[in-house]
N, C-alpha and C positions, 0 to 999 in steps of 0.2 A: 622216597629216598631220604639219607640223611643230609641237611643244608644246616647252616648259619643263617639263622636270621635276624634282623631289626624291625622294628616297628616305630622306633622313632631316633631321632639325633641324639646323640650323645657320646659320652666315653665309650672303652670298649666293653664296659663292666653292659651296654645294651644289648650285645650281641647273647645268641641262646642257641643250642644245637638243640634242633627240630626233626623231626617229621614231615614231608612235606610234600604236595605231588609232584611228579615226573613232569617235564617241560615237555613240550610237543613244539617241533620244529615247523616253523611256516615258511612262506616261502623265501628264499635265499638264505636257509637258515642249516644249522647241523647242529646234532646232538651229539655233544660229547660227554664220554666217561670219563669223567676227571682221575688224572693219574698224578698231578700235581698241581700245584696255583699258588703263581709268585703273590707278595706281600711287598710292597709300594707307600712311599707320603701320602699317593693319589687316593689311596683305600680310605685312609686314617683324615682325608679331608670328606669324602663321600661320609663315612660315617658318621663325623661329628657335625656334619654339614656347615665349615668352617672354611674359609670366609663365606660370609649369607651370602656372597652375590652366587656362590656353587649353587645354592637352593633355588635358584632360577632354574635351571636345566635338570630340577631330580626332584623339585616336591618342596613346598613353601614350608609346610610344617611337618613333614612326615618325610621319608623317603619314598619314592613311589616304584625302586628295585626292595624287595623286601633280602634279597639276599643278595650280599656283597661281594665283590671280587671281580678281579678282568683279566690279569695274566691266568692263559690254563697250558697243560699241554694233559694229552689223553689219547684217546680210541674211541673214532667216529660209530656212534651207536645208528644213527640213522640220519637219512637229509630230507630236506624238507623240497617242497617243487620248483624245479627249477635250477636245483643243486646240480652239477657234473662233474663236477672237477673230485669230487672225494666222493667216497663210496663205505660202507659199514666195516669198519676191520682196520681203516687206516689210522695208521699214527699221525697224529699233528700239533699243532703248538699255535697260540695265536694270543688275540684277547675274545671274550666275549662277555656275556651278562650274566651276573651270577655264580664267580667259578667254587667260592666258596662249599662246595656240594659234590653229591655224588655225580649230577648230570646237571650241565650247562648248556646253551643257547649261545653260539655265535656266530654271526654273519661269514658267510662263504670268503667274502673279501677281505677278511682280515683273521685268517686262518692258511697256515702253508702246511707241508711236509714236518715232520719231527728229522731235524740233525741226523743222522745216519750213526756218529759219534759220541751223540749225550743221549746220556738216561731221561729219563720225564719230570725227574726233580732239577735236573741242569737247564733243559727245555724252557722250564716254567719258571725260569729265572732272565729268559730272555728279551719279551716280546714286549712289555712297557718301556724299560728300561734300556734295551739295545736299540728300539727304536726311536724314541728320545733321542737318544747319542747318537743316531746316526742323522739323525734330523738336525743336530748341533751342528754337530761335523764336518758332514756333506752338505747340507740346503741351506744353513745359516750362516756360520763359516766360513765355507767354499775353502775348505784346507788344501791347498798344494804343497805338494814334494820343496822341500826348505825351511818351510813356515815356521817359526820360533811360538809355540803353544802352550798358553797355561790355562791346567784345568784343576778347578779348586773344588775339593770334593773328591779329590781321586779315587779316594779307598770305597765311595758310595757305591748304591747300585746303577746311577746314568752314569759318574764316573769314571768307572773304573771301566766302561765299554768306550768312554768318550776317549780315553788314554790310546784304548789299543786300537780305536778307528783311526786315531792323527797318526800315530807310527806306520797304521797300515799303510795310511796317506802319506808317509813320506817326511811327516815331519817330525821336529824333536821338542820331548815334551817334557815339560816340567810338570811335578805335579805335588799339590799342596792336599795334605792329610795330617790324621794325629798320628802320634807317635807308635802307637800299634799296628798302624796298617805302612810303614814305610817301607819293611821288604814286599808284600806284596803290593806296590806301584811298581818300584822296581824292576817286579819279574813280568811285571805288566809291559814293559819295553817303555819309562817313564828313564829320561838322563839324567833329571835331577829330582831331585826329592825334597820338600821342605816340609819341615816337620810343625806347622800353627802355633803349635805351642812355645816354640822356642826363638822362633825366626819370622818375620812376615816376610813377604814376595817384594824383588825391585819392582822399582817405576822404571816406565819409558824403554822395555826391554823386547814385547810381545807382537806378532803379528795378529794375534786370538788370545783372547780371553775367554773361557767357558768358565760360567760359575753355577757349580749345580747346589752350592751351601745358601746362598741366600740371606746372606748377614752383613755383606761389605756396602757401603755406600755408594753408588754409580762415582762420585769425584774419586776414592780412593782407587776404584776398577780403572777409571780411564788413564791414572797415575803409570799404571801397567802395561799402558799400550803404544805403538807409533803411532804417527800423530795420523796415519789412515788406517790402523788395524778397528778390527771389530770385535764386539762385547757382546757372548751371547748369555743370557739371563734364561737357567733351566729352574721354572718353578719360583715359589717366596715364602720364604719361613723368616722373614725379618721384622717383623713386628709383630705387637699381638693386637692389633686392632682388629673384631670381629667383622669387620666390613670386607675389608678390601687385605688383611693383615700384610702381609710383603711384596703383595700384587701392586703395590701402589709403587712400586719400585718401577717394576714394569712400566707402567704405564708414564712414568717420568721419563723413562729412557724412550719410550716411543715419540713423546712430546719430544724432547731434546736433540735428538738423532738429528731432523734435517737442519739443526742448526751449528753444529760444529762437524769438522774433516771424520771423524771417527764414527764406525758402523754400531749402533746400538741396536741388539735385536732380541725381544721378548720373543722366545724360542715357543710355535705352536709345533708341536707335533703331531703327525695322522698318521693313524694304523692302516697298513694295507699289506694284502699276500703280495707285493713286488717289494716292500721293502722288508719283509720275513725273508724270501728268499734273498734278497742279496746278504742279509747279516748269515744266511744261512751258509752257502759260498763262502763265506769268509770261516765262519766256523769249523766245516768239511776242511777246509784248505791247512787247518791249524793257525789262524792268525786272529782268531776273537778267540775266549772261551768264558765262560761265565765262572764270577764268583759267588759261590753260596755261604753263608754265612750260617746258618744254623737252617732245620725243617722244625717244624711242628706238627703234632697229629693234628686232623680238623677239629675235633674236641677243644684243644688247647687254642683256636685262633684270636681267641681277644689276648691271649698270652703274646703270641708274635705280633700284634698290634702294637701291642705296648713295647716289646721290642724294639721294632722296626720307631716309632713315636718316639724313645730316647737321643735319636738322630747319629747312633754311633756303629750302626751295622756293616759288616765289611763286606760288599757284596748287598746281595739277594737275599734276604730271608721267604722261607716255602713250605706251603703246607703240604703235606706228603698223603695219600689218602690210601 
């Protein structure tokens, strides 16, 4: 089959379309025929293996997935023992190892149904990214119907799902982007819109805070909030230190938290088929929908790397296969 490979960390200029054998599914496992596969920060950190503490969990000096990718959506080619729930023929969407390629490897439990509604390049814009956001949301946040919510990064790909979970929930949201992506917050069901570049966000106005940009300093964040709202922290691109680069952000607000009235919380998120199917629910229903922002051929993926690395994408970028 054709994959994207690495052999070692670095830019995207390491990646190489290959040749390379078929995966064989073990057990709790399925093979899928990749029909799409979203493009994520989380790719472009696995790649460059940046912050080193990622090289803890993938290989000290090498990567030890030689082929990259998690978001897929496709047609279950075969399952491996033990599987039941899916069968050869069905459509699904999920994360797994490797989706970069024609066939990928991903655990049963974090794989569901494909949308009834989206195509498999909409599908594969979902499942990192909607699940993130709904880990913001729902389990970090705890949004209720009222809730005064700001989510910065809106126009992003956790963004712009984090927008339309808080309406879904009931609350009303402000949402801080650049200047090109302000009608679409907007149409995202976003009440107000501020535009970074022209405007910063008040203080002392938010029930929530979601910040999926990764640039603001924890005092200015809390500036934004009642004096018992919560700060959820999606991801760190605020430094460039190759250690820890923006994670140390993180890791301050963890430290902090049980010291002052206000909720700091470094957002972990976990993939699993119950929270697929419920973004799934909400999508059928017409009240989530993904945005894509451009596809690529798999040929081209160090290209949407670097894309996606610009940090300006509206939406999802996807490789189309």
């Amino acid at each position: 089959m054709r994959a994207i490979v690495q052999h070692r960390y670095g830019p995207a200029d390491v990646l190489r379309l290959a040749d390379v054998e078929e995966p064989v599914p073990g057990a709790g496992q399925v093979l899928v025929g990749v029909r799409a596969a979203g493009v994520d920060p989380g790719v472009w950190h696995l790649m460059t293996g940046l912050p080193y503490a990622v090289r803890l969990g993938y290989g000290l000096r090498r990567p030890r997935r030689r082929v990259p990718g998690l978001d897929l959506a496709g047609v279950v080619a075969a399952v491996g023992p033990g599987v039941t729930g899916f069968a050869p023929g069905d459509e699904v969407f999920g994360t797994g190892a490797g989706s970069f390629a024609e066939y990928a490897l991903a655990p049963a439990d974090r794989l569901a149904r494909k949308p009834a509604n989206l195509s498999f390049v909409q599908a594969a814009a979902v499942p990192v990214s909607g699940q993130t956001a709904l880990a913001a949301v729902r389990d970090a946040a705890r949004v209720r119907p009222g809730h005064r919510i700001l989510v910065i990064g809106a126009g992003g790909g956790v963004g712009s799902y984090a927008v339309q979970l808080a309406v879904a929930a009931g609350a009303r949201v402000t949402g801080v982007c650049g200047p090109g992506k302000l009608d679409l917050v907007r149409s995202l069901g976003a009440t107000e819109v501020i535009d970074y570049t022209r405007a910063d966000f008040p203080d002392h106005r938010y029930d929530v805070v979601i910040d999926t940009a990764g640039n603001r300093p924890l005092s200015r964040l809390r500036r934004a909030l009642t004096p018992k709202g919560s700060l959820v922290l999606v991801g760190g691109e605020a430094s460039d230190g190759k250690w820890l680069q923006g994670f140390d952000r993180q890791l301050r607000a963890l430290a902090l938290s049980p010291l002052v009235g206000q909720r700091l919380v470094p957002l972990v998120a976990k993939e699993s088929t119950a929270n697929l199917v419920a973004l799934t629910g909400l999508i059928e229903a017409g009240r989530l929908r993904p945005v894509v922002d451009r596809t690529f051929p798999l040929a081209e993926t160090a290209e949407s790397i670097r894309h996606v690395e610009g940090g300006h994408a509206t939406g999802k970028v996807v490789i189309a296969l």
